[in-house]
N, C-alpha and C positions, 0 to 999 in steps of 0.2 A: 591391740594384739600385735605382738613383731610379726611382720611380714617374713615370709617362707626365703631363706636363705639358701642359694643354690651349690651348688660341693663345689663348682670352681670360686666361686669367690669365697668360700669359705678356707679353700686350701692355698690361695695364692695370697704374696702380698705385695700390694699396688706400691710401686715405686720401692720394693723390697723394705719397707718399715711397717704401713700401713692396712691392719689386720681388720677387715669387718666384720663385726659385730652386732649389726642390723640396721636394716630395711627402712630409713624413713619415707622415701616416696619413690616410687620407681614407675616413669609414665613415656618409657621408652628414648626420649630426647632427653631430658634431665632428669638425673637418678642423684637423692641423696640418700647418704650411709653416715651410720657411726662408727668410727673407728677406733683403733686403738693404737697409738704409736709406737712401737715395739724396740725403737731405738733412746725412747727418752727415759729415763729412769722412772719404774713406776706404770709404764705404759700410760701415760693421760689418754685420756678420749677426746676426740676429735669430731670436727662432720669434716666428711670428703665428700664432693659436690660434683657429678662426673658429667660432663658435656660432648653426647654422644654425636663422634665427629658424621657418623655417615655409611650408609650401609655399601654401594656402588665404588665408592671415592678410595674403600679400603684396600680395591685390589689396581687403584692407579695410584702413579706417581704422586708425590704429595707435594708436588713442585709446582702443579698445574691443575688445580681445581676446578672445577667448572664455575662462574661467575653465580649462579644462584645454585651451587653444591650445598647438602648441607656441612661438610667438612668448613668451607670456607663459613658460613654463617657461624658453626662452634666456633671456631677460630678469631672470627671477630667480638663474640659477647665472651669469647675466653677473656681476648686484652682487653675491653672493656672493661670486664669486675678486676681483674689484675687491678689496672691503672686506678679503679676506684678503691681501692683497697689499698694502692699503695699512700693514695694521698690522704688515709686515716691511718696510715701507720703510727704505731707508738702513742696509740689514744687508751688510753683503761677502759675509758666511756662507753667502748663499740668494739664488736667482734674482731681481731686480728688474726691476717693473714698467716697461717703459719708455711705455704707451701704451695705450690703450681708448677706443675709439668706434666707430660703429655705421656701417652702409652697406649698402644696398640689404638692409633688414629683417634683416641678420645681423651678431650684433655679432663683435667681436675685441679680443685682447688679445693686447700686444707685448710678449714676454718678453726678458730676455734668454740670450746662447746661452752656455751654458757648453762650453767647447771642453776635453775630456780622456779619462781610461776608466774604464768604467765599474766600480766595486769589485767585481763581481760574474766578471768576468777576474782579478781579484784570488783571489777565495773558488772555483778549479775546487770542482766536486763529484767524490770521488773520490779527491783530495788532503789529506791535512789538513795545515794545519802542525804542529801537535801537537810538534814538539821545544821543547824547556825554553828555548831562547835565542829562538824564537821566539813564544811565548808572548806576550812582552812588545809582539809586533808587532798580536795580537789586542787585550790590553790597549788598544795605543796606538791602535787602531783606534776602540774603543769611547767611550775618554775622547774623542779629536778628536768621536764623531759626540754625546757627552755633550753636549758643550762647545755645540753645533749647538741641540741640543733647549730647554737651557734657554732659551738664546734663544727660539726661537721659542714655547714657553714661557710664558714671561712675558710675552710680547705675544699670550697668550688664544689661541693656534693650536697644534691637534693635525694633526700629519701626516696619519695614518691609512693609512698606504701604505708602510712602510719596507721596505725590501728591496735586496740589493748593488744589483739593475738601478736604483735609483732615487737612489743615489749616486755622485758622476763624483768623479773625483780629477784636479782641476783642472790643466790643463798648465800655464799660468804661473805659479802657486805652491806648487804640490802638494798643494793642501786637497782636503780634503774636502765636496763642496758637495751636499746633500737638492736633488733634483729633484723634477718632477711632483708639484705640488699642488692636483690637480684635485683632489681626493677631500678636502681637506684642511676641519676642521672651526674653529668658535671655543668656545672654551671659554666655557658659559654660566656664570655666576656663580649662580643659582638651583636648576644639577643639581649634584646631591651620589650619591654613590657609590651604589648600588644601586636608583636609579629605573629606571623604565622610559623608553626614548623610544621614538617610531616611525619614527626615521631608517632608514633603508635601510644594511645593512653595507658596505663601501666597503675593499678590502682585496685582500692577494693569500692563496689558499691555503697554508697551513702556515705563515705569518708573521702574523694573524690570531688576534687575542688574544678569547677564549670572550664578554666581553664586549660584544666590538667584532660579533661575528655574531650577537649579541642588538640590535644597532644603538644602544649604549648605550658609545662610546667616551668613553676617558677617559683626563688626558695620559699614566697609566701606560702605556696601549695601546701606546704608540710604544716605553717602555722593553722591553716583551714583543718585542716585533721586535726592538728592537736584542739583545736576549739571545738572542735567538735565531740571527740573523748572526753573534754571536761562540761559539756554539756550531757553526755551520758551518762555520767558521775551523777549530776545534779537531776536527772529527770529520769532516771533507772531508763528511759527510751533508746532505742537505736536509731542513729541517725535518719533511715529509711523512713521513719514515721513520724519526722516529726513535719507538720501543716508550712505552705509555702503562703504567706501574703500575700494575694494576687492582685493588690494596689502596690507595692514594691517590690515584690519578686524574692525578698528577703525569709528566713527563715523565722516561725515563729513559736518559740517554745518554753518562754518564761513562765505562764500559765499552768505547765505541766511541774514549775519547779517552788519549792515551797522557801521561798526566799523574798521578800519584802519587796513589791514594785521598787524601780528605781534605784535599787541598790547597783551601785558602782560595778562588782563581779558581770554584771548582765552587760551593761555598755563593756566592758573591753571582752567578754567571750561575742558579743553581736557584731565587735569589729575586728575580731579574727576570721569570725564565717560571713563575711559579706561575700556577695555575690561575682562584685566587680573586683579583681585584684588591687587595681589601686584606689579602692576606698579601703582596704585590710591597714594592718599594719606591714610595712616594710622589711623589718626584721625579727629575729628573735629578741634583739635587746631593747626593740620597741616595748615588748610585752612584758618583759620584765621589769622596765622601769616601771610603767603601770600598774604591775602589781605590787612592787615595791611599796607604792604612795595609795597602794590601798590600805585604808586602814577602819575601814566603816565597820565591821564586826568586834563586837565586845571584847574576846577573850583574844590573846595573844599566840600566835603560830605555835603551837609544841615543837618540844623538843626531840631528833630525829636521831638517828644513829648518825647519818649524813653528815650531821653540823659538828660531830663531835670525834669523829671519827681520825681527822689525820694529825688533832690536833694530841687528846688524851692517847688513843691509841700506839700512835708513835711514840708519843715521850714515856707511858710506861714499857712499853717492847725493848725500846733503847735500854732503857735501865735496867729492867731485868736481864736481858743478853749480855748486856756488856761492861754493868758495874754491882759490884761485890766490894763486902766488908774489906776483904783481903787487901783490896787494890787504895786504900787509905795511906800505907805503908807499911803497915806489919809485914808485910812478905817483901816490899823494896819494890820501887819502880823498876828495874832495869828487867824485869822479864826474867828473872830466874828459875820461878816456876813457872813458866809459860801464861801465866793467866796474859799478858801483851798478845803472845802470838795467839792466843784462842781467840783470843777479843777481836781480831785484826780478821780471824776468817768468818765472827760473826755479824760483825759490821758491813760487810761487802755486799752478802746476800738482803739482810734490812735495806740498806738504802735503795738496793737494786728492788726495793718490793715499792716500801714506802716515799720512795723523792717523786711523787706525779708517775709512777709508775714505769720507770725510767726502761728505755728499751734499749739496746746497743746491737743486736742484730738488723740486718740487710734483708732489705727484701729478695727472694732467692728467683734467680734465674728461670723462664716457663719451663726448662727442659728439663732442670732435675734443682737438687735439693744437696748438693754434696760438701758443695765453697759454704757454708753456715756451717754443716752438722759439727764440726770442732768447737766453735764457741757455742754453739747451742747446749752441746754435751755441756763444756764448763761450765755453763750458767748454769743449767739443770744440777748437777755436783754439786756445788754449790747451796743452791738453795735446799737441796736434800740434805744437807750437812746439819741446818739448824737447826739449836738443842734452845732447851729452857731452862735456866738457873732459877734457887730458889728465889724469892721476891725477899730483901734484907730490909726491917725497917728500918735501919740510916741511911738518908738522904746523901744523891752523891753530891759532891762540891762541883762549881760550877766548871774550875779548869780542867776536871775530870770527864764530865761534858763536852767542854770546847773541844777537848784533845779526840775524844772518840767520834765527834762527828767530823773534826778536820782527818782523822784519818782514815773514815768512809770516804771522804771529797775525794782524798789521794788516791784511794782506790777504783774506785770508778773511771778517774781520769786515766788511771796507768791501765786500765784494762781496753777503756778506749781506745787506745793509742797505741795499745798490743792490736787490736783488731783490726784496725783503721791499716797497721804496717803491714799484717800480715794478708789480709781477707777484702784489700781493695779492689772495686772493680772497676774497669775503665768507664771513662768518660763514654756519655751514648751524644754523640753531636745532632745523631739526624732527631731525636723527640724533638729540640730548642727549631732545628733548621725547619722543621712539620708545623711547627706554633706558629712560627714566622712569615710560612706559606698560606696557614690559612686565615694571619690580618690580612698579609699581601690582598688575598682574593675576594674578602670578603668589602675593602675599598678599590677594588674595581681593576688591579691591577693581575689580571689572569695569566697573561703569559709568562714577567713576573715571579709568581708563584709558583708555574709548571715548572721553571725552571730551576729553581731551588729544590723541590721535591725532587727533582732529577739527580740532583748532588747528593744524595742521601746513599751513602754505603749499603748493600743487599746485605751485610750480616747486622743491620739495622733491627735493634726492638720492634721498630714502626714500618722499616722498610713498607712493609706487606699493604697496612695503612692507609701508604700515603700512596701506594699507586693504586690503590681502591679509592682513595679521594680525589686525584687527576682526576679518572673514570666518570667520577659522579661532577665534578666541578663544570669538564666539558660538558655534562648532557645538561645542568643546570642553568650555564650558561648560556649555548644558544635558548633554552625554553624561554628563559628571561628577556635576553634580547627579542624576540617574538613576541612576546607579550605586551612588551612597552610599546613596539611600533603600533601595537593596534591600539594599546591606553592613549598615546599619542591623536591618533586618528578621531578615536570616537572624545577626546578632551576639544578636538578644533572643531567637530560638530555638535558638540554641547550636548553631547550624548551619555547625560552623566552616572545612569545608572551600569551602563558600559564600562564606564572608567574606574565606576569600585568593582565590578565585577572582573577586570582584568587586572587590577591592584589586587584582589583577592588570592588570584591565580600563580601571580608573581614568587620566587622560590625565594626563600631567606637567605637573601644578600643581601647587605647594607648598602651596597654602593646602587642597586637599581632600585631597592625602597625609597633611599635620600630623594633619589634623584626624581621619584615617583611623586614625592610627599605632596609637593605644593598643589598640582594637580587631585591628586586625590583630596587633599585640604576644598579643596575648590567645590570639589561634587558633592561632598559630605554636605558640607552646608546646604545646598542645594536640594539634595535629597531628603536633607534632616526632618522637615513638615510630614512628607508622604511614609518617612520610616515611622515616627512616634503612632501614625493613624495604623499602619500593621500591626506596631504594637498592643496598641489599643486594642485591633478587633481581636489581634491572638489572646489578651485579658480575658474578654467577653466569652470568645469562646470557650476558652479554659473554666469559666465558672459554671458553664454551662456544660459540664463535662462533655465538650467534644472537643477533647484534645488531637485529633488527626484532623481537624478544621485550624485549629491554634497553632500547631507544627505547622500548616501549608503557607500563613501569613508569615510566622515567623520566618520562613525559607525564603518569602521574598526580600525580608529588609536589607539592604545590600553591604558589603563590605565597606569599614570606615567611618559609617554612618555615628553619632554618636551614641545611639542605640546599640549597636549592633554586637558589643561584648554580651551587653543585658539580655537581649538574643539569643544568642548561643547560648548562656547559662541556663534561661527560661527552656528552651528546645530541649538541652538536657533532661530537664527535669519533668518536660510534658510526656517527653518518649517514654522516660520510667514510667510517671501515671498511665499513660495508653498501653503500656505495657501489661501493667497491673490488672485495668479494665477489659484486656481482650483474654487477660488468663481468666477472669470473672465469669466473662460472656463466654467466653470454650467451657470452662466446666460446666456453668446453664442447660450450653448443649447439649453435651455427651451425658449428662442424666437424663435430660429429654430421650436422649435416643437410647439408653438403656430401657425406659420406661416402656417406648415404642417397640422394643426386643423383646420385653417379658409379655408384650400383647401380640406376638407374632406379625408384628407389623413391620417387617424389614425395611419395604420401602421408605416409610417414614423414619425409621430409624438412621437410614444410609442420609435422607435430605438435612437433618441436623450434622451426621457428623462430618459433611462435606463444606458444612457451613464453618465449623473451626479452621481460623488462619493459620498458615503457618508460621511456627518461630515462638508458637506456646509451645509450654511447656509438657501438655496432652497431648503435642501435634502426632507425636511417633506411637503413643498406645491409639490412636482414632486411626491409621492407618493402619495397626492390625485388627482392630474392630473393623471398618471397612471390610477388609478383606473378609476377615470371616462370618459378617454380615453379607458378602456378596456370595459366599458359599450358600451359606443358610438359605437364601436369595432363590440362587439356580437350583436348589433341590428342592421347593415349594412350586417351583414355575412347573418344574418337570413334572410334580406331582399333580397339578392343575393342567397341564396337557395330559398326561395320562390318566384323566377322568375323563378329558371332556371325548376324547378316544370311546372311552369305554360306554357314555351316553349317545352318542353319535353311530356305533355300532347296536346298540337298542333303540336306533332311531328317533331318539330325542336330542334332533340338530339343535333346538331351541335352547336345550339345557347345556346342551358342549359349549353353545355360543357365549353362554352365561358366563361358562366357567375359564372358557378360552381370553375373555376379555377382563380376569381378573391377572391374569400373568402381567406381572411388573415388566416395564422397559429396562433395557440394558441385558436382560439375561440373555440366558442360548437358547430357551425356548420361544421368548418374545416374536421372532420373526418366523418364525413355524406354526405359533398361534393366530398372526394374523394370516396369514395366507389359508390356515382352515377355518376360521372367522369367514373370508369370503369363499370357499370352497361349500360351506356348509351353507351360508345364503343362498349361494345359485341353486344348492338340493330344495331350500325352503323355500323361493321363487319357482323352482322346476313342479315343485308337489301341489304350492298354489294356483300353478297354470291349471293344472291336469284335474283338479278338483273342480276349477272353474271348466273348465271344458265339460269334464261328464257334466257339471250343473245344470248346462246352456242344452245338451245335447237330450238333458229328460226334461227340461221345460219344454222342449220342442217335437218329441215325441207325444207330448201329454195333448198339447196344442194340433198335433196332426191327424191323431182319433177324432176328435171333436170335429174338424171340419167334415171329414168323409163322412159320419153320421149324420149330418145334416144335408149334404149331396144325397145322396141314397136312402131319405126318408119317404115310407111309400106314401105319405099326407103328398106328396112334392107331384103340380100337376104342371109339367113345363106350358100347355096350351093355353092356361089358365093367364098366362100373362104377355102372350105374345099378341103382336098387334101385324096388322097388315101395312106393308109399307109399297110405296111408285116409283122407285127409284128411277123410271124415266123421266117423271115429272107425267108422266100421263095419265088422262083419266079414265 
C-alpha cells in the first residue's frame, strides 16, 4: 500500500523538477521516494534518495559541523554514493546517477528507476528447480549476474548486498540489473586479503560472506552471495538453513539438491561459498571460465532474449528507421525529399540507445543539476523524436548500410564535441592530490601526506574529506605506533600469544602491518598447535549444541594464527545457531509462564519469564508480561493480607499466619506480612503462656485440697507417734 504522502511534499518540488509521487521507505535518516521529473519530456520516474542532514545542525552554520553531527555523517555517505555512482557511470548494467544536490541541509540523490520483478519471485523458497533441463536456467542466471560483477568490478566497487530482492529482471530488455547500492563499498588498492578494517558489516543474513561480518569485505564477497542464490535456485532453501560440516566448517547442501553426486555445477558453486576467502575463487572471470568448460549436462543452454538482442534487434531497428524502397534511387540520393535529413535525425537517437548504451552526459555537480539540463533536454528531444517506418521487403544494399551507420558515428562524435566545448568542467586537482595522500600514508610516510592534503583548494570536491582524513590518520597513527612498542616488547619475551593479540589491534596501515609481519609470522607458528586444539574443542562443543561453550574457545584462538580466518567464520555461524537456540529456549519459557498465569501462579510465572535473555526476540513482549504479571502480583499479595487481617481479628492468628506466609516476595505487602507473621507468634506464644499458667495454677490447686484433708483427718492421733526424747543426754 503507498505510504501516506504529506501536502508539503506533495505541493513542492525538490530541486524545482522533482515531483513525489510516493513513499518508498521513510525511517526518518534515509527516506526514499518516487518521483517524477517534471523537466524531462514525458516526466520519467525516478527514486530520489533523501539523506536526512540533521535536526540541531539545521539552525548552525553549515561551515562547522560538529565532528560526530549527523549533518557531517549525511554529508560523508552523501560523497560516498556520489563517488560510487560516479565510477559506474555510463553502465546499462546498473542503476545510473541521474542527479545530487543538497536542500534545506538534506542532501539527495536521483536514481534512476528500474521498472521489472524482482529475481527473488523467480528463486520461491520451497521450490527448487533442481531438474537437469533446468539447471542450465541457474547457470544462465549466474553467468548474466557474472557478467554484472566484473563490471562493477573493475571499476573498484563491491556490492556488498547481493541477494534475489536486490536483483529486478528488467521489463524492457530482460536483463538482469544489481539494485540498491547503498551499502556498496570501493575497492582499496592498499587492503589486501586478510587485514583487518573497522568498517561496519553491511549485508543481508545468510547471504553474508564470514569475511564481509568481520567488516573486511572483498570483491569475492559478492561471488559468495551470488553462489549462494544459485544454490537457492537449486535446493528451493534459504541460505539460513542450509546444515554447516562440523568436520570442515564448510556449507553442506548437495543432498537437498536433485542433481547427480559429483556433477561439476556442485564443485564450482562449493568454491564460490567456501569459508575461507582465499580458497573462493578470485574473480568473477574465474567463474565464468568454469562455467564456460562446464559441459556435463545433456541438453545445450537455450536460447535467451540476451544472446540475441544487440545483435538481431539492432540490425532490424536500423533498417526499419532508416531504409526504405525510396532511398534505392527512385526519389535520388541528394536529399530532395528529405528522406537524407529524416534518416540523419533518426540515426542519432538509435545509436545513442543501441552503441553499449552510449552515455554523453557529465556527472552533475552535489549543489544542483542546471550545467546538464541543456543537453539532457536534447537528448531527451531527441529520443522522443523516434518514429517507425513501415518494414519493406527489399533488402537494403550494403553501401546503404555503411553510409547510415557512418553517419550515426559522425553524429555522435559532433555532439560530443558540442558538449565537451560547451558544458566542460574544470579540472578537480585535490581528488588525484587525496589518492596520493593516502599511498603517501598508508607506506609510512605521514607527515608527507599531511602535507599534500594541506595543498588541496577549500572549493575542493574532497576538500571536506580530506581534512576529515588528516583527523583520523593522526589518531590512527599514534594508536599504531603504541601498539607496536608493546608487539615489540611481548615479541623479545616470547610472549606470543601477546604479539597476535596486539597485531590484531593494529589499524589498517600497510607500512606498520609490513613491518609487523615477520614477527607476527613468528607467533603464529608458535601458537598454531594450541590454536587447531581450540578449534577442535569449539567442534566438539558445537556438536554438542553448546555453542556459548564453542564461541568462548573460538574467542580464544588468537590473531594470525592459521586458524583463525576458519574462526571467525565458524564464530559467525555458532552466534546465529545460539541465536536460533535461545529464541527456542525464550519461547519454551514464556509458554511455561503463560501456563503458570492461567493457574494463578504469578510467582512461577514471573521465575520463567525472568529467565528469558535478552536480545530475543520476546525479550520486549516478557517485559510487558512482567510487568503486568507483577500488578497481578501485588493485587493477590494485598488480597492475602487482607484475609489474613480479617482471620486475626476472629482470632485465628494461626490461620492469618497461613495465609500471611503465602504472599510472594518482591511485592508491597511482602514486608508487612512478615512483620504480622511475627506480631501474630508473639499473640500465639502470649495465649500459650497464659493457657499454660491457668494449667499449672489448677493442678496445684487440685493438689492443695488433698493435702489439708489429710492434715485435718479426725482418724489423725499426733500422740500416737511421738516418742520421748533427752536432749541432755540424761537419764
Amino acid at each position: 500500500m503507498q505510504a501516506f504522502l504529506s501536502m508539503t511534499l506533495l505541493e513542492k518540488l525538490l530541486a524545482g523538477r522533482y515531483k513525489i509521487i510516493e513513499i518508498v521507505k521513510n525511517d526518518g535518516l534515509s527516506n526514499t521516494y518516487i518521483a517524477e521529473d517534471t523537466r524531462k519530456v514525458g516526466s520519467p520516474k525516478c527514486i530520489v534518495k533523501q539523506l536526512v542532514g540533521g535536526g540541531d545542525d539545521r539552525q548552525k552554520s553549515d561551515r562547522s559541523p560538529s565532528p560526530q553531527s549527523p549533518m557531517r555523517s549525511a554529508r560523508r555517505l552523501f560523497a560516498k554514493q556520489v563517488q560510487i555512482f560516479n565510477k559506474l557511470a555510463n553502465c546499462d548494467r546498473v542503476p545510473q546517477l541521474w542527479g545530487a544536490f543538497k536542500e534545506n541541509q538534506d542532501f539527495y540523490l536521483v536514481q534512476e528507476l528500474v521498472v521489472g520483478q524482482p529475481l527473488s519471485e523467480e528463486l520461491l523458497l520451497g521450490q527448487p528447480w533442481g531438474k537437469p533441463a533446468t539447471v542450465w536456467q541457474c547457470i544462465e542466471i549466474i553467468k548474466e549476474a557474472l557478467v554484472i560483477l566484473e563490471l562493477i568490478h573493475d571499476r573498484g566497487v563491491i556490492h556488498c548486498n547481493l541477494k534475489p530482492e536486490n536483483f529486478i529482471r528488467r521489463t524492457r530488455d530482460g536483463r538482469l540489473i544489481p539494485i540498491n547500492f547503498s551499502g556498496a563499498k570501493e575497492v582499496l588498492k592498499s587492503q589486501t586479503q586478510g587485514q583487518l578494517s573497522i568498517a561496519v558489516p553491511i549485508g543481508t543474513f545468510g547471504y553474508v560472506s564470514p569475511e564481509q561480518l568481520a567488516g573486511n569485505s572483498q570483491p569475492n564477497s559478492d561471488l559468495y552471495a551470488l553462489g549462494l542464490i544459485g544454490i537457492q535456485a537449486l535446493t528451493g532453501l534459504h541460505p539460513s538453513l542450509l546444515e554447516i560440516d562440523a568436520a570442515t566448517g564448510e556449507l553442506s547442501w548437495e543432498h537437498h539438491a536433485p542433481i547427480p553426486p559429483g556433477d561439476e555445477i556442485i564443485f564450482i558453486l562449493n568454491k564460490m561459498v567456501r569459508a575461507h576467502s582465499k580458497q573462493r575463487y578470485q574473480s568473477a572471470r574465474e567463474v565464468l571460465e568454469a562455467l564456460e568448460a562446464y559441459s556435463h549436462l545433456e541438453s545445450p543452454p537455450p536460447l535467451t532474449v540476451n544472446s540475441i538482442r544487440i545483435s538481431e534487434e539492432f540490425r532490424e531497428d536500423f533498417i526499419e528507421k532508416n531504409i526504405t524502397d525510396g532511398d534505392n534511387g527512385e526519389n535520388g540520393d541528394n536529399g530532395e525529399n528529405g528522406d537524407n535529413g529524416d534518416n540523419y535525425e533518426k540515426i542519432l537517437p538509435l545509436a545513442l540507445e543501441d552503441s553499449d548504451r552510449l552515455s554523453l552526459s557529465l556527472a552533475p555537480a552535489p549543489e544542483g543539476l542546471a550545467e546538464n539540463e541543456a543537453f539532457l533536454e536534447l537528448e531527451n528531444t531527441l529520443s522522443s523524436e523516434e518514429t517507425i517506418a513501415k518494414k519493406k521487403n527489399k533488402k537494403p544494399s550494403a553501401l546503404k548500410l555503411g553510409a547510415g551507420a557512418g553517419m550515426a558515428l559522425n553524429a555522435v562524435t559532433i555532439i560530443a564535441a558540442l558538449h565537451s566545448l560547451f558544458y566542460s568542467v574544470p579540472i578537480d586537482t585535490g581528488i588525484n592530490a587525496l589518492s596520493q595522500a593516502k599511498n603517501q600514508y598508508q607506506s609510512g610516510q605521514l607527515q608527507e601526506a599531511i602535507a599534500l592534503v594541506k595543498s588541496i583548494r577549500w572549493d575542493s570536491s574532497v576538500y571536506e574529506q580530506a581534512q576529515l582524513e588528516v583527523e583520523r590518520w593522526e589518531v590512527e597513527w599514534n594508536k599504531a605506533s603504541a601498539k607496536f612498542e608493546k608487539l615489540e616488547g611481548a615479541f623479545q619475551e616470547q610472549q606470543w600469544q601477546n604479539v597476535l593479540s596486539y597485531a590484531g589491534q593494529l589499524p589498517s596501515i600497510s607500512y606498520w602491518q609490513n613491518k609487523s609481519e615477520p614477527m607476527v609470522q613468528k607467533a603464529a607458528r608458535e601458537m598454531a598447535p594450541a590454536a587447531r586444539e581450540l578449534l577442535q574443542q569449539a567442534h566438539q562443543q558445537a556438536d554438542n549444541k553448546n555453542f556459548a561453550a564453542a564461541i568462548g574457545f573460538l574467542e580464544k584462538i588468537p590473531f594470525g594464527t592459521p586458524v583463525y580466518e576458519t574462526a571467525r567464520s565458524q564464530m559467525a555461524l555458532y552466534e546465529e545457531q545460539l541465536k536460533l537456540q535461545r529464541e527456542v529456549e525464550a519461547h519454551r519459557l514464556l509458554q511455561k509462564a503463560y501456563d503458570r498465569a492461567v493457574a494463578k501462579d504469578f510467582t512461577g510465572a514471573l521465575k520463567f519469564l525472568q529467565d528469558i535473555p535478552q536480545g530475543t526476540s520476546t525479550y520486549e513482549q516478557v517485559q510487558a508480561k512482567i510487568s503486568e504479571y507483577t500488578k497481578k502480583q501485588n493485587i493477590k499479595a494485598n488480597r492475602l493480607l487482607q484475609s489474613a487481617y480479617d482471620r486475626a481479628i476472629a482470632g485465628d492468628y494461626s490461620g492469618a499466619i497461613s495465609l500471611l506466609r503465602k504472599i510472594p516476595s518482591g511485592t508491597s505487602a511482602y514486608p508487612i506480612g512478615q512483620a504480622k507473621i511475627a506480631e501474630y507468634n508473639q499473640v500465639l506464644y502470649r495465649a500459650r503462656r497464659a493457657r499454660q499458667t491457668r494449667r499449672t495454677r489448677r493442678t496445684r490447686r487440685r493438689r492443695g485440697r488433698r493435702v489439708s484433708s489429710a492434715i485435718f483427718s479426725p482418724s489423725f492421733n499426733p500422740g500416737d507417734m511421738l516418742q520421748e526424747t533427752n536432749p541432755s543426754g540424761l537419764s
